[in-house]
C-alpha positions in Angstrom: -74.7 116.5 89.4 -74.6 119.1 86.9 -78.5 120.7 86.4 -78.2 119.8 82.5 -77.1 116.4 83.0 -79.7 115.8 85.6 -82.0 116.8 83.4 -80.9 114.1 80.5 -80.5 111.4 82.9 -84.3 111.8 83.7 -85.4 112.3 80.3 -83.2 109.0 79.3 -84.8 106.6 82.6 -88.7 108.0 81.3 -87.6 107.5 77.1 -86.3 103.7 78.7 -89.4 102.7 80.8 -91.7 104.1 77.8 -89.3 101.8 75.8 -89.8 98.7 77.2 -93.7 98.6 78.4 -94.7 99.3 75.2 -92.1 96.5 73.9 -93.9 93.9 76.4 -97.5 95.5 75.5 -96.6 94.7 71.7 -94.9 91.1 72.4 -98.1 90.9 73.9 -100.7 91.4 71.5 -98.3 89.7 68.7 -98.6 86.6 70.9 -102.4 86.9 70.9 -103.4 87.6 67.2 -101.1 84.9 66.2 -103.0 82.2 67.5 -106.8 80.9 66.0 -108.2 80.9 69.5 -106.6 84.0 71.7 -106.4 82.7 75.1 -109.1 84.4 77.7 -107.8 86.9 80.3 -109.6 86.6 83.3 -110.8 90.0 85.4 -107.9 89.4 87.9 -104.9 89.5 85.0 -106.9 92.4 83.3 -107.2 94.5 86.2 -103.4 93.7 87.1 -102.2 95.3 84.0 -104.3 97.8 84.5 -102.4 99.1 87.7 -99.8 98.6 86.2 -100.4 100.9 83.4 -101.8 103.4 85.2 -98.6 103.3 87.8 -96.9 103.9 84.8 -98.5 106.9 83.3 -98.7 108.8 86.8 -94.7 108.0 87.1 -94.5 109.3 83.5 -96.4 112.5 84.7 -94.6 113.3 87.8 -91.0 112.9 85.5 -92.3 115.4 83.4 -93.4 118.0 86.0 -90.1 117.3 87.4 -88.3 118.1 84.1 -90.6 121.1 83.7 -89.6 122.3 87.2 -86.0 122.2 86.3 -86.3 124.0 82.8 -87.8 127.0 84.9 -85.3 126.6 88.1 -83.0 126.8 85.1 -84.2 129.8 83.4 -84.7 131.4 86.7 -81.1 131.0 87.9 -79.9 132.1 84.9 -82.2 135.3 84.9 -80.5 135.9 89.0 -77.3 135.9 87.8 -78.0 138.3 84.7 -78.7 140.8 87.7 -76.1 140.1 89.8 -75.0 143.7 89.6 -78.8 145.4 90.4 -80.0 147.0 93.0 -83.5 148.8 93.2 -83.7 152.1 95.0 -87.1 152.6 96.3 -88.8 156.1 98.0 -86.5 158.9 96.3 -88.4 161.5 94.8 -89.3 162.4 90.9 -87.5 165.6 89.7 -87.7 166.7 86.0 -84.9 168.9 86.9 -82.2 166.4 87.6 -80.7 163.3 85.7 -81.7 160.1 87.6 -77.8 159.3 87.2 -77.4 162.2 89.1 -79.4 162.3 91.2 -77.8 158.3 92.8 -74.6 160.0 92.4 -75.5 162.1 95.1 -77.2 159.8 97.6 -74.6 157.4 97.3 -71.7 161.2 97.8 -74.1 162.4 100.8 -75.7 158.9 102.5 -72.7 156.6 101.8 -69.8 159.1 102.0 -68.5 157.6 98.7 -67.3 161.0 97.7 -64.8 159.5 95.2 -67.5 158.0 92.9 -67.8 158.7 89.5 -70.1 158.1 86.9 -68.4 155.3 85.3 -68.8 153.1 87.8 -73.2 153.0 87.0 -73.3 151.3 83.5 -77.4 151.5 84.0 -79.7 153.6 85.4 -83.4 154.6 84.9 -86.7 153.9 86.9 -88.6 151.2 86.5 -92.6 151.4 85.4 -94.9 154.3 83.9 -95.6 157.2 85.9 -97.6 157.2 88.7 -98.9 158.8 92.4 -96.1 157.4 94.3 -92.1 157.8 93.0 -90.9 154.4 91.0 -88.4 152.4 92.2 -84.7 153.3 90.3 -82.8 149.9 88.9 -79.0 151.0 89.0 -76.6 148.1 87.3 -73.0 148.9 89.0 -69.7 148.5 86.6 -68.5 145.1 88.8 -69.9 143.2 91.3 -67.4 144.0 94.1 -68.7 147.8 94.3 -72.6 146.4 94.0 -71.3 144.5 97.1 -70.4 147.3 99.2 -73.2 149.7 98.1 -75.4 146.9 99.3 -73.4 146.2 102.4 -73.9 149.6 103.3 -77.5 150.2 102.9 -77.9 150.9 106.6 -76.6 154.1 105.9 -80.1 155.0 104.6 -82.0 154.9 107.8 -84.6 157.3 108.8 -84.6 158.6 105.0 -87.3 156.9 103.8 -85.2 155.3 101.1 -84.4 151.7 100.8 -82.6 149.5 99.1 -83.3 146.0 97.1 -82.2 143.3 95.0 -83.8 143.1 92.0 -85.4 139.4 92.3 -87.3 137.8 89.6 -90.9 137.3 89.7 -91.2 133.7 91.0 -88.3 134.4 94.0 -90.0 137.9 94.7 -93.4 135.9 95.3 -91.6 133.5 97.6 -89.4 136.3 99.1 -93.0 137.8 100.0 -95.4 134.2 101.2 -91.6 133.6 103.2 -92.1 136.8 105.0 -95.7 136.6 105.7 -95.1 133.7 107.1 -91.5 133.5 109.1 -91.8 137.3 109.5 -90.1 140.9 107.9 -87.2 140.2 110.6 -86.8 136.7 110.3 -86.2 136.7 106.0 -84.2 138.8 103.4 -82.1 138.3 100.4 -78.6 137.5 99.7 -77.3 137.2 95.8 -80.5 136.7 94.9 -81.4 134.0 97.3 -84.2 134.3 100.1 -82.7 133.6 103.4 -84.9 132.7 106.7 -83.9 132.3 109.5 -85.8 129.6 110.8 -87.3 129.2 114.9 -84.6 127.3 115.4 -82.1 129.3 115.0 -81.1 128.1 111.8 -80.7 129.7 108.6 -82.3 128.1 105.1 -81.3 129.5 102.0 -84.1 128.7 99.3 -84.6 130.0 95.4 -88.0 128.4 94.9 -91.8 128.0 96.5 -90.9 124.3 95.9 -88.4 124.6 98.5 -90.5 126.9 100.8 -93.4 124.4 101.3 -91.7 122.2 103.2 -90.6 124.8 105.6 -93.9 125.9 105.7 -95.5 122.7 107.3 -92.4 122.0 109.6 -92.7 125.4 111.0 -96.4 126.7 111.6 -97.3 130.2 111.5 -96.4 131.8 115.1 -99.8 133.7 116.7 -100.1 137.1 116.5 -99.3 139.1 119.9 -103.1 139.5 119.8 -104.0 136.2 120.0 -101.8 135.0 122.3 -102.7 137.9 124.9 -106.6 136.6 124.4 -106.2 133.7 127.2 -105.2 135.8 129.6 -107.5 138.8 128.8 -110.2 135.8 129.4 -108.9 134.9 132.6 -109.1 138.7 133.2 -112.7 139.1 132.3 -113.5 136.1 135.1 -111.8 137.5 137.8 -114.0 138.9 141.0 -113.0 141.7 143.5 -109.6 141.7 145.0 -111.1 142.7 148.5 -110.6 139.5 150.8 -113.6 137.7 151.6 -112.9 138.8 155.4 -113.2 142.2 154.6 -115.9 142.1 152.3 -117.8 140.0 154.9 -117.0 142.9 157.8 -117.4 145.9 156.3 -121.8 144.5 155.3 -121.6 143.4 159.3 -120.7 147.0 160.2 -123.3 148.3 157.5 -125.7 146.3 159.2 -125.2 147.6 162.8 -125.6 151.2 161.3 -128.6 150.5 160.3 -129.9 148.8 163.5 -128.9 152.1 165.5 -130.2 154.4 163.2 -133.5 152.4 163.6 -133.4 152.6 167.4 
């Protein structure tokens, strides 16, 4: 189902339940003023409706934290594929004395051996953020998709230089890009068009977009100990051991000590 029609369909079941309880709540109290003696409710009808209301309004809430969750999976998805042709380059150094244009036209000449490109094929290209101590990352926007593709294919090219290479992920899939990797680990999650990819203990790879999706992966799969911790058992068992010397030999070399002393005494 579309995302949009998904979203009306929900907003048409919550506008229909509203609909009728407050239909039967009116019928009613319609019933009740129109007679000279309302009837009494006892406590067990009163507190019946009660739940029943209250089911009601929590349903309500949870349809529209649902509907809310959409609108930004929505926006979000729709921001991703505004930057489907971005990529961040991260570590190269500030120069006043060359174009930023420039100076990716080079790396990608020298490090990718693209010695055919030509400044036509960047339609964007600045750094990203105000000035500071360390260099700021440098958002390129490529001319098509296809040559983002093989720039980013080809970011291996850039090892041992101390530059890397990123998609440029919103803020909401950048903080689950980062709790995925604290969690799974650097080597076991990256990115893919935008999307976070882990690959899972099992050998399986999950492609998510939102910490609503990550959640669930987080409980199914707990955090794996650090090497440190799972070397402390057997630095324990370490710390307990005795000599290595066999009890034979420990027991025969204090005899002999003790006949040395006996002659030495004589």
């Amino acid at each position: 189902m579309d995302l949009f029609a998904k979203l009306a369909s929900n907003m048409e079941e919550m506008a229909g339940t509203f609909e009728s309880r407050m239909l039967h709540m009116e019928s009613g109290l319609q019933k009740l003023t129109g007679t000279e003696q309302p009837p009494h409710k006892d406590l067990e009808s009163l507190s019946r409706e009660f739940v029943d209301f209250k089911t009601f309004v929590w349903k309500s809430m949870a349809m529209m934290k649902a509907q809310l969750e959409l609108l930004v999976l929505g926006l979000d998805r729709q921001e991703t594929a505004s930057r489907r042709k971005v990529l961040l380059f991260h570590g190269i150094a500030e120069s006043p004395e060359m174009a930023v244009g420039d100076t990716i036209l080079r790396l990608l000449a020298d490090q990718f051996k693209m010695a055919d490109i030509t400044p036509e094929q960047l339609a964007v290209c600045h750094r990203l953020g105000t000035n500071t101590s360390k260099p700021r990352p440098i958002l390129v926007r490529f001319a098509n998709f296809a040559f983002r593709n093989v720039v980013w294919n080809s970011k291996t090219a850039l090892k041992n230089t101390g530059i890397t290479v990123s998609e440029f992920l919103t803020k909401s899939r950048h903080d689950v890009f980062t709790a995925a990797r604290g969690h799974f680990g650097m080597r076991h999650c990256w990115t893919s068009e935008g999307k976070i990819v882990i690959l899972l203990p099992e050998g399986k790879r999950r492609r998510i977009e939102s910490m609503s999706e990550l959640k669930p992966l987080l409980l199914e799969f707990p955090a794996v100990q650090s090497a440190q911790d799972k070397m402390a058992p057997f630095r324990a068992q370490d710390k307990g051991k005795t000599s290595n010397i066999p009890a034979t030999k420990a027991g025969g070399t204090t005899k002999a000590a003790e006949a040395r002393s006996r002659r030495a005494a004589k």
